[in-house]
C-alpha positions as CSV (number, residue, x, y, z in Angstrom):
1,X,0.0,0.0,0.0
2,X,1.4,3.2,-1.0
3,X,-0.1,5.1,2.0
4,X,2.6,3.3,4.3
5,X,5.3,4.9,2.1
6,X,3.9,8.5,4.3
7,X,6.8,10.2,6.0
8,X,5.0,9.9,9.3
9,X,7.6,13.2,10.7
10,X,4.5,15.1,9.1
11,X,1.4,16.7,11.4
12,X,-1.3,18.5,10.0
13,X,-2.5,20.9,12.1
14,X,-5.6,22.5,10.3
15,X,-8.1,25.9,10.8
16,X,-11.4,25.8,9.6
17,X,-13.2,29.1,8.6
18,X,-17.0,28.4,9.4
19,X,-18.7,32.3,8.1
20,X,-21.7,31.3,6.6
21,X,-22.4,31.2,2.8
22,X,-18.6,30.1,2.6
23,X,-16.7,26.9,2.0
24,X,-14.9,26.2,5.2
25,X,-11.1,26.3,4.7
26,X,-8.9,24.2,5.7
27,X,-5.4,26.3,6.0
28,X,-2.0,24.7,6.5
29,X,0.0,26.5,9.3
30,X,2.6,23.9,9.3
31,X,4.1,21.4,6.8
32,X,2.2,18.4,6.4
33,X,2.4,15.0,4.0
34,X,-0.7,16.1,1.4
35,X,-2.4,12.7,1.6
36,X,-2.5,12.6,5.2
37,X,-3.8,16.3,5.0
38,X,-7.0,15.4,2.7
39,X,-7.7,12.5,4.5
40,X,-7.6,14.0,8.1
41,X,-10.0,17.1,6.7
42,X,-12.3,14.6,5.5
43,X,-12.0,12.4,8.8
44,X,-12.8,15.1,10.8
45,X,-15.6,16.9,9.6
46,X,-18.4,16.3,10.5
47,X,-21.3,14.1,8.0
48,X,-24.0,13.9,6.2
49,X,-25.6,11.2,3.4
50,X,-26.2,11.8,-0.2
51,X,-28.2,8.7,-2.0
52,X,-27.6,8.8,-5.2
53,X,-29.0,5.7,-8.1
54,X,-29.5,3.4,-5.0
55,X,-26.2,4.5,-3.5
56,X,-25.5,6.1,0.1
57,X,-22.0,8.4,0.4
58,X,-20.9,10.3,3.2
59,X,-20.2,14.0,2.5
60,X,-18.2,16.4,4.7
61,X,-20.0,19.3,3.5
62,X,-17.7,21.8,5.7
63,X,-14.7,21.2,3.5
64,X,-16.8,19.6,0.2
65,X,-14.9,16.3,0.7
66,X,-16.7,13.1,0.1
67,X,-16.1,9.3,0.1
68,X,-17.4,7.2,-3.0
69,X,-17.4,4.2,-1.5
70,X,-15.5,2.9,-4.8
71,X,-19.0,2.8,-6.7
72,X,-20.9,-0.1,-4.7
73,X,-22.7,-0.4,-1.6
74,X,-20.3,-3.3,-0.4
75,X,-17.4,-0.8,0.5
76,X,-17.8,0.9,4.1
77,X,-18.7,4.4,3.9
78,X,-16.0,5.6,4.5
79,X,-13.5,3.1,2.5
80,X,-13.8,4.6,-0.9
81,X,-11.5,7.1,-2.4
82,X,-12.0,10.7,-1.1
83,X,-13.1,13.1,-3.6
84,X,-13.8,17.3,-3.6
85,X,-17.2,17.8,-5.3
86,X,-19.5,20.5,-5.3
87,X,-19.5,24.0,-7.2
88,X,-16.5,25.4,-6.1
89,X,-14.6,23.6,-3.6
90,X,-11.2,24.8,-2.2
91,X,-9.2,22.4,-4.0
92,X,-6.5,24.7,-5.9
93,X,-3.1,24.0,-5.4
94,X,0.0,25.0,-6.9
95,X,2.1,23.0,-9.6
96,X,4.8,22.9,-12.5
97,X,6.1,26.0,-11.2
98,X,9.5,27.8,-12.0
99,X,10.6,27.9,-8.3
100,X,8.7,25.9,-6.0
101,X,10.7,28.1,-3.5
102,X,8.3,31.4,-4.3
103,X,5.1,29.9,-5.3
104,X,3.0,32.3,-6.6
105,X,0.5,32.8,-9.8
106,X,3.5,34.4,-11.3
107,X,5.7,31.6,-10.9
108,X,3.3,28.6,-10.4
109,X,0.2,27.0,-12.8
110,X,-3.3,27.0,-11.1
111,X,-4.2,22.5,-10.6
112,X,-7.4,21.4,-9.0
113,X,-6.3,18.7,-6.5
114,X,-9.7,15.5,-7.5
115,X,-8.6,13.7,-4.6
116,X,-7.0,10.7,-2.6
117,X,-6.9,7.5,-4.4
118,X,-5.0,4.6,-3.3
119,X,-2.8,6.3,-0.9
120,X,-1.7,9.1,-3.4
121,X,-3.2,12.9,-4.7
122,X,-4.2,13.1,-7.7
123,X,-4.6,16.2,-9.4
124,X,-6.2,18.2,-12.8
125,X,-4.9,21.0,-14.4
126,X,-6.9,23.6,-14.0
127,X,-7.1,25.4,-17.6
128,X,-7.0,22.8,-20.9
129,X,-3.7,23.1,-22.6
130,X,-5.4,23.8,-25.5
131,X,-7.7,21.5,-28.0
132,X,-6.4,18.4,-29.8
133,X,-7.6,15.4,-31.1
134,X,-7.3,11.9,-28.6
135,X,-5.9,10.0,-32.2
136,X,-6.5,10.8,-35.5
137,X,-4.9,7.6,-36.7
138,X,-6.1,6.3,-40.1
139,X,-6.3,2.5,-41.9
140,X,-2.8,3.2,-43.4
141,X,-1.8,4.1,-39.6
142,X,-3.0,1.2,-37.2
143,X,-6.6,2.5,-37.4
144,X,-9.6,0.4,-38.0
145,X,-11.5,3.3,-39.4
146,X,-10.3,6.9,-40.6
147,X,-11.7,8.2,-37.5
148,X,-9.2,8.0,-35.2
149,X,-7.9,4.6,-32.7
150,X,-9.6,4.8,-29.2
151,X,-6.4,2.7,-27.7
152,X,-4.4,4.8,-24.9
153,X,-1.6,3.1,-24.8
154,X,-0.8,3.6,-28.4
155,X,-3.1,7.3,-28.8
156,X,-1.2,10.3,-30.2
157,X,-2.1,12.3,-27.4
158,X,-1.0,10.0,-24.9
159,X,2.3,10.4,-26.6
160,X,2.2,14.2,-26.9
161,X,1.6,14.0,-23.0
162,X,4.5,11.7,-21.9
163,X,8.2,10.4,-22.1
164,X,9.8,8.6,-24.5
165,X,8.4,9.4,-27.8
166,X,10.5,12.0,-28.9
167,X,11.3,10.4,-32.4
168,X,7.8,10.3,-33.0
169,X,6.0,13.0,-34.4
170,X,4.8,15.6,-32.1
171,X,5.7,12.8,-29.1
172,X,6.9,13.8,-25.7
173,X,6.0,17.8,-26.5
174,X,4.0,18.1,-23.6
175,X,6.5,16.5,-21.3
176,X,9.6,18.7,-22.8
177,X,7.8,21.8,-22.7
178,X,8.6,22.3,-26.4
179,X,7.0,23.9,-29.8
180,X,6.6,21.2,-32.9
181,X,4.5,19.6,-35.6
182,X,1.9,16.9,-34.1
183,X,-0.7,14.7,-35.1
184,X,-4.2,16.4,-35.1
185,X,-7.2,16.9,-36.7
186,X,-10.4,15.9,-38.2
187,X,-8.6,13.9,-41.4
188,X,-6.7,11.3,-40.9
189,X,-3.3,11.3,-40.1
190,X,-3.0,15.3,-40.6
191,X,-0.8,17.4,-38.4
192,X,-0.7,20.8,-37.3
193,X,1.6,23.2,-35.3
194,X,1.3,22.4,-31.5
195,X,3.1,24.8,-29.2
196,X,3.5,23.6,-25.7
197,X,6.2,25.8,-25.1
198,X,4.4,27.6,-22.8
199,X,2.1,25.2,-21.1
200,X,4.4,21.9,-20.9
201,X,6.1,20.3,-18.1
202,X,8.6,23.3,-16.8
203,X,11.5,21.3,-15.0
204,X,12.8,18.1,-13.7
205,X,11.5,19.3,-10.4
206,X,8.0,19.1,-11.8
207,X,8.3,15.9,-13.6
208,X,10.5,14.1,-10.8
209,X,6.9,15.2,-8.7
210,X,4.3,12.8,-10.9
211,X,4.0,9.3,-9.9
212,X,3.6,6.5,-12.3
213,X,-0.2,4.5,-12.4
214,X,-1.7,1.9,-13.8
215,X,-4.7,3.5,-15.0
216,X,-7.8,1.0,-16.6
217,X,-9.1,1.2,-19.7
218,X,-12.3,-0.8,-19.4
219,X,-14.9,1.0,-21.3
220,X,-18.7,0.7,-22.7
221,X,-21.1,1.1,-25.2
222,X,-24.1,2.8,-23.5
223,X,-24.2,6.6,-21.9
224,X,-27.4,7.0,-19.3
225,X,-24.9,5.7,-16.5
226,X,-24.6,7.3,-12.8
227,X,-21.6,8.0,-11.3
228,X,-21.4,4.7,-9.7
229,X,-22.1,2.5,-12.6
230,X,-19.8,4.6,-15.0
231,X,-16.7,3.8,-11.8
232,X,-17.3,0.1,-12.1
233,X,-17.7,-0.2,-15.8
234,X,-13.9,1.6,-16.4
235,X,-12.5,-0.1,-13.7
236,X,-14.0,-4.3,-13.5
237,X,-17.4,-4.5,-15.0
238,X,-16.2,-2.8,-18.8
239,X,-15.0,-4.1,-21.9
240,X,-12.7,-2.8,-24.8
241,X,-13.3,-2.9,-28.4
242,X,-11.0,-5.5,-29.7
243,X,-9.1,-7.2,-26.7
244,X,-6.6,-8.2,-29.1
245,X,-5.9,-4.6,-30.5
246,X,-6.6,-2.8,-27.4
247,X,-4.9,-2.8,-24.2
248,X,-7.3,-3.1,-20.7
249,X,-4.8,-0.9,-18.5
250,X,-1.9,1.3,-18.8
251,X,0.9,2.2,-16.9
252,X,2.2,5.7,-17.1
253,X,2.4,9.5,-15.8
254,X,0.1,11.7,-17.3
255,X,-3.2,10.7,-18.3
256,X,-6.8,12.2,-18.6
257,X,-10.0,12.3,-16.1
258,X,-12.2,9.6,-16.1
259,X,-16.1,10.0,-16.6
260,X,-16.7,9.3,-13.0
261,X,-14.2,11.9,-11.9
262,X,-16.4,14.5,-13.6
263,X,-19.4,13.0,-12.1
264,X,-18.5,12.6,-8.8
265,X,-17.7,16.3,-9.3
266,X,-21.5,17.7,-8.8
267,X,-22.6,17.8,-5.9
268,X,-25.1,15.1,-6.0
269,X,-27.1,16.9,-3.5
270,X,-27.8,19.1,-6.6
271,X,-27.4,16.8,-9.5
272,X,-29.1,13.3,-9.3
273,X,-29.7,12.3,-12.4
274,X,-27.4,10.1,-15.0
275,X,-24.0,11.8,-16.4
276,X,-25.7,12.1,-19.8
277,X,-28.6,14.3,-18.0
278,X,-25.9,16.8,-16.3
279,X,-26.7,19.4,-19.3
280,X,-28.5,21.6,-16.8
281,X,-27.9,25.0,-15.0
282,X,-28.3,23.4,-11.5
283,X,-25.8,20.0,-12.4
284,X,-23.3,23.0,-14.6
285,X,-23.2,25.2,-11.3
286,X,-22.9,22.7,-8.9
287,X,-19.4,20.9,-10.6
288,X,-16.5,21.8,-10.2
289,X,-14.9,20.3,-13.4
290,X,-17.6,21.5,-15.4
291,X,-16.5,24.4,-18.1
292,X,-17.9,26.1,-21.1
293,X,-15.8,23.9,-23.8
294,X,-15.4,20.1,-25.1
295,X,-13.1,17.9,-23.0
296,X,-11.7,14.9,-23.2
297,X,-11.7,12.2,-21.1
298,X,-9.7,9.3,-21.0
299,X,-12.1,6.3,-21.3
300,X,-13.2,4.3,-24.6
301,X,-16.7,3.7,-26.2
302,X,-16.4,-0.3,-26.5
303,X,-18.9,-0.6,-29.3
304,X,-16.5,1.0,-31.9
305,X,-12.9,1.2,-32.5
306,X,-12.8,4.7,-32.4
307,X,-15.1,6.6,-30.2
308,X,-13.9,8.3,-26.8
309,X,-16.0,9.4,-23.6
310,X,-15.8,13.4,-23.4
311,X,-17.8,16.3,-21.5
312,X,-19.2,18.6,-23.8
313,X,-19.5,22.4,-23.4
314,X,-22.6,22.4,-22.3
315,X,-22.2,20.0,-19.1
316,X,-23.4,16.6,-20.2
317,X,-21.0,13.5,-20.6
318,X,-21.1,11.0,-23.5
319,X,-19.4,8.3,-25.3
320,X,-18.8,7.6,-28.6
321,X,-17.2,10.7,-30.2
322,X,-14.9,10.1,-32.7
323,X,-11.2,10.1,-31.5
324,X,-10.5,12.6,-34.2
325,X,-11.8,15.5,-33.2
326,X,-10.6,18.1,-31.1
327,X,-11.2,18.8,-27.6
328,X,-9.8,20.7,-24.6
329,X,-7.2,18.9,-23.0
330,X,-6.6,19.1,-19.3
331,X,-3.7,16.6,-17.9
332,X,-4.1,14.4,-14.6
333,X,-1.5,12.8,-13.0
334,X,-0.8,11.8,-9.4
335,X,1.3,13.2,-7.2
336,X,4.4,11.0,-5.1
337,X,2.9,9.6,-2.0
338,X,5.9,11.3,-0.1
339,X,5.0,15.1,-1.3
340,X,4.0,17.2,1.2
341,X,2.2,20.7,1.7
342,X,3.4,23.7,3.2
343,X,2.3,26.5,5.8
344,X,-0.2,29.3,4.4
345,X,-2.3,28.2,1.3
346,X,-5.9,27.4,2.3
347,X,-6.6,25.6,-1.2
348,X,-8.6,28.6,-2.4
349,X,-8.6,30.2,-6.1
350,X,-6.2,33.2,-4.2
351,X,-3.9,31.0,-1.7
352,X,-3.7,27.9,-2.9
353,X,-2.3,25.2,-1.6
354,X,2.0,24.9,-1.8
355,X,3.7,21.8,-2.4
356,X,7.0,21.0,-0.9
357,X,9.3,19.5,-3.0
């Protein structure tokens, strides 16, 4: 378990702002290890229950923390992942900054910390990168259609994002923080000019921060899914395309959100209905992840070989969109188990929070 890796020389001592109409704080006056500072927020705030399609979750609605019970009713209440939900939760924290010495907005990119998943943090840039397409492989290219390949391991964006395919075209650009040719668009195997040199990976400081995962792949071919049912299909219950041409998990560094991330996003308090229903004013205002433009997300449509889950611009989340087209791009990744937070952020948009490196 990666949560007994924790550097246990680390105490959180936390503040919690309770003025009313506000999302309590929780402030770090002192360093602290960043998983056991989550954790301990959510532990000890007080409760309340959400059902949602059948489901019962505690929420910690003082510091918009909640437990998802890992999708099923078989997991204690409080033995899921921990997640921040709600419509604007103080989950900011500072990353792939210049000097992580003088964090500020200056010096520092704006993350959204989703939560604490198997003993580690994993975080969401903020703002998308800009919009590309997931793969726009064609038949002369691997592809099964001219529509693009909805296999991760092998996407062109998965090799924009990450290490190692520098030789390839528009591979690693992300990762180097560099300005090149790469494959997008909505015509097979085209390319355009892709300029991460201002939004990629800034040092080895940053990159030496990001923890290798196996992430799952499982997908499906159906969209009216709850939050819960959407978690179990990508992670035990799904299926893939082709098992022989598509890979079930992948290890890496930098990845995309999953469906359920967005949806256990809304405050489902707000927002009961399926993922695809979340097109509404009350679900929009009441997600965090929710913005105005297309995004991608990470897991496949299993009834084709090239569709690709996504949120769309006006709040609801669906499957099958072709793997060629182009959408907003914000990178997850999870943080070192061993990272830690220091004194004065209080994880809002104006203070968030600091990592120690």
């Amino acid at each position: 378990n990666d949560a007994a890796n924790i550097n246990d020389n680390f105490t959180t001592s936390i503040t919690v702002d309770v003025n009313q109409g506000s999302i309590p704080t929780g402030t770090v006056t002192e360093n602290v290890n960043a998983v056991d500072f989550i954790t301990n927020l959510y532990t000890n705030a007080s409760k309340s229950t959400v059902t949602n399609n059948g489901i019962t979750y505690n929420y910690a609605t003082s510091v918009a923390l909640m437990n998802d019970r890992l999708g099923s009713m078989s997991t204690g209440i409080d033995a899921g992942s921990i997640r921040y939900y709600g419509a604007s939760p103080n989950n900011y924290i500072y990353f792939n900054c210049d000097d992580y010495s003088n964090q500020t907005s200056s010096t520092c990119e704006a993350w959204r910390i989703i939560g604490v998943f198997d003993g580690k943090v994993k975080i969401m840039r903020n703002e998308s990168i800009g919009s590309y397409s997931w793969d726009n492989k064609g038949t002369s290219s691997g592809a099964e259609s001219a529509y693009g390949k909805n296999n991760w391991p092998d996407a062109r964006l998965m090799k924009m994002l990450n290490a190692g395919y520098e030789s390839e075209t528009g591979g690693s650009l992300y990762w180097n923080r560099q300005n090149g040719t790469c494959y997008s668009g909505m015509t097979a195997d085209t390319t355009k000019t892709c300029d991460m040199s201002g939004v990629g990976l800034k040092n080895d400081t940053t990159r030496n921060m990001i923890s290798e995962m196996t992430y799952s792949l499982l997908g499906l071919n159906t969209n009216k899914v709850y939050s819960d049912q959407i978690y179990n299909y990508e992670r035990t219950t799904g299926s893939v395309y082709n098992e022989t041409t598509r890979d079930k998990s992948w290890t890496g560094k930098i990845a995309l959100a999953y469906p359920s991330d967005y949806g256990y996003a809304a405050d489902l308090n707000q927002c009961s209905q399926t993922l695809y229903d979340y097109d509404n004013s009350t679900c929009k205002s009441n997600n965090w992840m929710f913005n105005s433009a297309f995004q991608w997300l990470l897991t496949p449509y299993s009834g084709n070989s090239n569709g690709v889950w996504f949120a769309s611009g006006s709040g609801f989340v669906n499957s099958g969109f072709n793997a060629y087209n182009e959408c907003g791009v914000r990178p997850v990744l999870f943080l070192g188990s061993e990272l830690g937070i220091k004194a004065g952020g209080d994880g809002s948009n104006s203070a968030p929070y600091q990592l120690s490196a």
